[in-house]
N, C-alpha and C positions, 0 to 999 in steps of 0.2 A: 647538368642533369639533376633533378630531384632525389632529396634524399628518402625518403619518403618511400616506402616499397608497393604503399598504395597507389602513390602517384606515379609511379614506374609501370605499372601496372597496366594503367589508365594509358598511362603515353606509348606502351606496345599495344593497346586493344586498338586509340585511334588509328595508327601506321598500318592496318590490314589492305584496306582499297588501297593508299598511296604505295605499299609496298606489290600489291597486285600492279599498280601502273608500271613500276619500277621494273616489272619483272618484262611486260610488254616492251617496254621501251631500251629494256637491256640485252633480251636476245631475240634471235631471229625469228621471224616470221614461221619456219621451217620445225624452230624448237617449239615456239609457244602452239602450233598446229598439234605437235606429238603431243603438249599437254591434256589440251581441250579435248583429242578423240580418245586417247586414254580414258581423262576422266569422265569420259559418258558412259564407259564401260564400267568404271569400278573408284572408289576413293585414293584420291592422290594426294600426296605429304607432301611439300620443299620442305628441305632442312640443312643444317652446315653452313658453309661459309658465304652461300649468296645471301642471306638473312643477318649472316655476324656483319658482314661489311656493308648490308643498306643502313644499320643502326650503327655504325661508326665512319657511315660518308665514304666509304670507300669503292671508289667506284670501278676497281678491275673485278670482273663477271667473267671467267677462261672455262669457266665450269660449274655444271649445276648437279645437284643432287636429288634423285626422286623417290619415292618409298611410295608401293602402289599397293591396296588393301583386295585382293581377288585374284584368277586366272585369264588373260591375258595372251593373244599369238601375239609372241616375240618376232618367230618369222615376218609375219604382216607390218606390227610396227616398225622392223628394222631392215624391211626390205630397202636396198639402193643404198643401205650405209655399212661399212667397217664395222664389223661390232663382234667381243667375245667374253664368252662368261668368265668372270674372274674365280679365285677359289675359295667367297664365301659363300658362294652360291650369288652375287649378281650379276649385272652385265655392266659392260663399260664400250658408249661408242661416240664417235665424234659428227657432229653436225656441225656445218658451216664452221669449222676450227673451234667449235666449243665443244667440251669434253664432258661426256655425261657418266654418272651410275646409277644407275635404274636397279634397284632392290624391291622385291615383292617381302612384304612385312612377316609372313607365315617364315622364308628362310633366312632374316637376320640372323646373326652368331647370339644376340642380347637374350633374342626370344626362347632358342633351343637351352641357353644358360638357365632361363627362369624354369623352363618348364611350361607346361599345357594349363592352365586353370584360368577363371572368367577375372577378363579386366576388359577396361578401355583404351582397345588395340590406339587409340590415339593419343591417349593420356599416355602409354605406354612409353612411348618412341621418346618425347623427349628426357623421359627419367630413367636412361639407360646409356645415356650421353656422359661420355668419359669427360670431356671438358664441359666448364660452365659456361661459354658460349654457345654450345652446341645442342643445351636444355631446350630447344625453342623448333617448334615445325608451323609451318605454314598449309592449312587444309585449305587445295585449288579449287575442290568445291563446292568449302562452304565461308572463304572468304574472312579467313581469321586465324588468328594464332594460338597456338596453344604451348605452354611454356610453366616453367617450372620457376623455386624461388631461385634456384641459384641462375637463370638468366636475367632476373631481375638483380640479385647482384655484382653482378657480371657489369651490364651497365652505369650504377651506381660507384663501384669500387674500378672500374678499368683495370680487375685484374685478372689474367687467367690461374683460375682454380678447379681444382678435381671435382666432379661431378659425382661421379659414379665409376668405380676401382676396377669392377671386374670386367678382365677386357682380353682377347685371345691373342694380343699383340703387343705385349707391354714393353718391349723393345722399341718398336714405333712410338708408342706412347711418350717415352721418354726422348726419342727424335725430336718428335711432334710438338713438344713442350718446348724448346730451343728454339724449332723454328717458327713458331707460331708468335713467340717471346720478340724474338729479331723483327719477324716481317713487323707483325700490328704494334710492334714499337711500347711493350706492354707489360707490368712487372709480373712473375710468377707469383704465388699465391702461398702461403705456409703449408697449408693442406698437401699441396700437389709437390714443394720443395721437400717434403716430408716423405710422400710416394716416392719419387724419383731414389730420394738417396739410400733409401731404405730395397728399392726393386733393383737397382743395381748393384747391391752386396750384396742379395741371396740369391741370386739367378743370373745364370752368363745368357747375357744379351748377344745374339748377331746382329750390331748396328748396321755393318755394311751392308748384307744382304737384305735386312728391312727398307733400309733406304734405295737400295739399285727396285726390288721391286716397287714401292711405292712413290719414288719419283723418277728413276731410271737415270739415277747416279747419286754419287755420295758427294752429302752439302758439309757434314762432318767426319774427321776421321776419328776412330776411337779415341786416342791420345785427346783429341780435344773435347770431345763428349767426356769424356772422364777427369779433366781440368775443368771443367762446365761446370758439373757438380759438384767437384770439388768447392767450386767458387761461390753455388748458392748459401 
């Protein structure tokens, strides 16, 4: 990879089309459908981890992520599938074994955080990203990415680092950093070893209960999340 952040840069503008192929070619007929009539209706985002792991080759796709800019029947689109509102206000439902979250951008946690005043709802999304991989959305509309410095070095450094602090889950957060660390095989960051150890002495974290809801069982036990840290 370039060190270079200009040429970082340049090499996330080219990967827009190849990354739109990627995205055809990765899920089903049935998801990429939900996309296209969506977005005739209104602007549509991917963001999270199908976009971290096209840029590090990774190729398990179990779930996508969408951020839709407008209103929207849910009914209509979610007619013939399983689907139920989660409690930040989005939805989570499964097509052909892939597991989706569908967020309308006005009821993000990030948004209600900032507050009401004029920006660009696009610029927005990924500078509100707790991880620096996460810095980065892809607009289904208009075929391009938009992304911030710290996903630029993210790629550069192959390291996960803190983004953006303020976050309604910091229990997960510090989950998330573990396992995130494990899967993508990937050193943590000073920034974020800084967060961690610092959010775990002033605040009692529910790890188990973070983790049973957002993966629907526990990957660590306290004892070891707390040796974890200890260990950064």
């Amino acid at each position: 990879m370039a060190k270079k952040l200009s040429d970082i840069s340049n090499f996330i503008n080219s990967n827009a089309l190849p990354f739109r192929e990627h995205l055809e070619h990765s899920f089903s007929p049935n998801i990429i459908d939900l996309l296209s009539r969506v977005s005739k209706e209104c602007d549509v985002y991917i963001f999270s981890g199908v976009i971290r792991n096209y840029f590090l080759k990774i190729s398990d796709n179990r779930d996508i992520d969408i951020i839709y800019d407008g209103v929207i029947d849910i009914e209509k689109y979610f007619q013939g599938y399983k689907w139920r509102k989660n409690s930040f206000g989005g939805y989570k439902l499964s097509i052909d074994d892939t597991s989706i979250d569908l967020w309308q951008l006005q009821n993000t946690w990030a948004l209600h955080y900032q507050g009401t005043f004029d920006f660009d709802l696009a610029k927005f999304i990924p500078n509100t990203s707790f991880f620096n991989f996460a810095s980065i959305v892809f607009s289904y509309n208009e075929n391009r990415f938009i992304f911030t410095i710290h996903f630029q070095r993210f790629l550069r450094d192959r390291k996960i680092e803190l983004a953006f602090a303020p976050n309604a889950n910091v229990g997960l957060c510090i989950v998330n950093s573990l396992y995130y660390a494990d899967n993508l095989k990937l050193r943590l960051g000073d920034k974020l070893i800084r967060y961690i150890k610092q959010k775990s002495l002033r605040i009692s974290n529910n790890y188990e209960n973070a983790q049973l809801k957002h993966f629907g069982k526990i990957l660590y036990t306290p004892k070891q999340i707390i040796k974890r840290i200890n260990d950064l």
